[in-house]
N, C-alpha and C positions, 0 to 999 in steps of 0.2 A: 540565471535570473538574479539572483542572490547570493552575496557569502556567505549569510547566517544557515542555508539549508547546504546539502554536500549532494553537488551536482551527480548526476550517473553518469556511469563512466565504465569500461569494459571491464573493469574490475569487478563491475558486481555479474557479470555476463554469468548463466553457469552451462551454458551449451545445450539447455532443450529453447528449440527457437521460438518456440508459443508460449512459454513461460517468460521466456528475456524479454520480447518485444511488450509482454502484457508489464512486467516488471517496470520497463519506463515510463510506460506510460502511465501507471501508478507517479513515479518518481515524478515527473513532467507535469500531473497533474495537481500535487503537491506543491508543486511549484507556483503553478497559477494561482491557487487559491491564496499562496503567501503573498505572491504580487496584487493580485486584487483587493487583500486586504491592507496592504503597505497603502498602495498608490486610493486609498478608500472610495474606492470602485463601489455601484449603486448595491443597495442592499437584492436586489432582482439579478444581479450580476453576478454575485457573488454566492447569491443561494443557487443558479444554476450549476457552478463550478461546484459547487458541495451535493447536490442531486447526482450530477454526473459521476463526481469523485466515490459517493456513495455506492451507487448502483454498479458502476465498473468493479471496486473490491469487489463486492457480494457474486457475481459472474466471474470473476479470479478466482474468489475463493473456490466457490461452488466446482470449478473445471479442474482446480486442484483435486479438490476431496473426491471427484469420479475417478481421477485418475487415482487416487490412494486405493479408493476401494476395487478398481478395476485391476489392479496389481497385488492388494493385497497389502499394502504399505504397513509395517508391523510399526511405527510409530505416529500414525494415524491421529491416535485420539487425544494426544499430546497435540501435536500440529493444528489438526482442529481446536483447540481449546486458545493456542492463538490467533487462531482466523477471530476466532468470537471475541478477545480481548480488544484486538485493532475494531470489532465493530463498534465495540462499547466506547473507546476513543473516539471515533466516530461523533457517536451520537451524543458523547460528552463534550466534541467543537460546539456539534449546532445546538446545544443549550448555552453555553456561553456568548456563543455570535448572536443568539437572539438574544442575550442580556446585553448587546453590547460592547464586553469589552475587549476592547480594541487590543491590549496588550496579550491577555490571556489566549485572544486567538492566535496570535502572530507565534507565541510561546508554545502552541498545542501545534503549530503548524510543522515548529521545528521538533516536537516529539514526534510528529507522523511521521515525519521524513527520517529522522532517525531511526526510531522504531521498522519501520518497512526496509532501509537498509540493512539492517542487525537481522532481520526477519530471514532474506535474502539472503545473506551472505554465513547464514549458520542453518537454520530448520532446512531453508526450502533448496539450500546447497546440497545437504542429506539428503534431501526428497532427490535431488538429479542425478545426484550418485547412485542412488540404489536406482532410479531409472534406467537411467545408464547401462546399468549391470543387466538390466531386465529386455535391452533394444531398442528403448524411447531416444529420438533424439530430437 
């Protein structure tokens, strides 16, 4: 959609398939919200892409942390601690996008996207290894 956000790509794959597929779709949805707000898509538009974007994290997260706990995940409460920093991101876009500004959303867009890449590719990489080890795939 964008060069400013870093598109998915099998690189960030890490082989549990309900983790990957839920992972793009993060990434995918990141995405829209930057386009809708480049291309200044209806304020109705754009709060549904952020509803959505919303509520899908919080059902990621949540089916992460059952799997942590249903396994036992010995770094747990660290990992949780950034599920709840990305919420706080979250809910720090929709107070700026109801101020309005245009740039600071576009700039939060490119820290979600970032952030959830780095997220992936280091925490929730650990979280699929030690899966892994355990017979999740």
């Amino acid at each position: 959609m964008s060069s400013a956000l870093t598109e998915w790509s099998a690189e960030f794959e890490n082989g549990i398939s309900w983790q990957d597929q839920q992972h793009r779709e993060l990434i995918q949805s990141v995405h829209k919200l930057y386009g809708a707000i480049l291309s200044k898509q209806s304020d109705d538009a754009i709060q549904e892409i952020v509803n959505f974007l919303y509520n899908y994290t919080k059902n990621h997260f949540d089916m992460e942390e059952r799997y942590m706990e249903a396994y036992l995940y010995p770094e747990t409460d660290a990992h949780v601690f950034q599920h709840r920093s990305f919420i706080k991101m979250l809910e720090d876009f929709e107070e700026e996008r109801r101020s309005g500004k245009t740039l600071a959303n576009l700039a939060l867009c490119y820290d979600l996207n970032k952030w959830t890449l780095n997220h992936i590719k280091t925490e929730d990489q650990r979280f699929a290894d030690f899966l892994r080890v355990e017979g999740e795939s």
